[in-house]
C-alpha positions in Angstrom: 50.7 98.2 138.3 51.3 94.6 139.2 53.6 92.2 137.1 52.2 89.0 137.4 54.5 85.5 135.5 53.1 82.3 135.0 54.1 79.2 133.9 53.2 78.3 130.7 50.7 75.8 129.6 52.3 74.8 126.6 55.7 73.7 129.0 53.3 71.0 131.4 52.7 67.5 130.6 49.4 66.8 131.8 46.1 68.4 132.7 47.2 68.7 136.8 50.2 70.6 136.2 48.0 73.2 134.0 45.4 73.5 136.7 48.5 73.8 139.0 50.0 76.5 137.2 46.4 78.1 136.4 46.0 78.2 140.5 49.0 80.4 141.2 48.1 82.4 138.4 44.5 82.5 140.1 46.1 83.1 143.8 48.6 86.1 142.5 45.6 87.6 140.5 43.2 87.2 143.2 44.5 86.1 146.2 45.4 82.9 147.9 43.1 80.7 148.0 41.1 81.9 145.3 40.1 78.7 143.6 38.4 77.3 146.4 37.1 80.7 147.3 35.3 82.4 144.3 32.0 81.3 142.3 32.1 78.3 140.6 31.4 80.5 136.7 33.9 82.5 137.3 36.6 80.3 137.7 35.5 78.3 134.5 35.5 81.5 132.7 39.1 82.4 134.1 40.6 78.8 133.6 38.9 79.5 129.4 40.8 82.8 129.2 43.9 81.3 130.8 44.0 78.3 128.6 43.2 80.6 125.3 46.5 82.7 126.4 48.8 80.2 127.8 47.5 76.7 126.7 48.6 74.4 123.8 
């Protein structure tokens, strides 16, 4: 099983260094390049779980 860290949300300032953090999450779930890479929904429904676990 894979261990996967993350920065959290909560720790970033502003809204680019959440998405910034929310991409490596993406990439080490995934793999690189993921954001750019995968459908459009999906990473909106990724970037809502990821901000319900992690963000403020």
């Amino acid at each position: 099983m894979k261990t996967y860290t993350s920065k959290s949300a909560k720790d970033n300032q502003d809204n680019s260094s959440v998405w910034e953090a929310f991409t490596e999450y993406l990439n080490s779930v995934y793999f690189e390049g993921a954001t750019e890479t995968l459908e459009e929904e999906l990473v909106k429904f990724e970037y809502a779980v990821y901000l319900s676990c992690y963000g403020n």
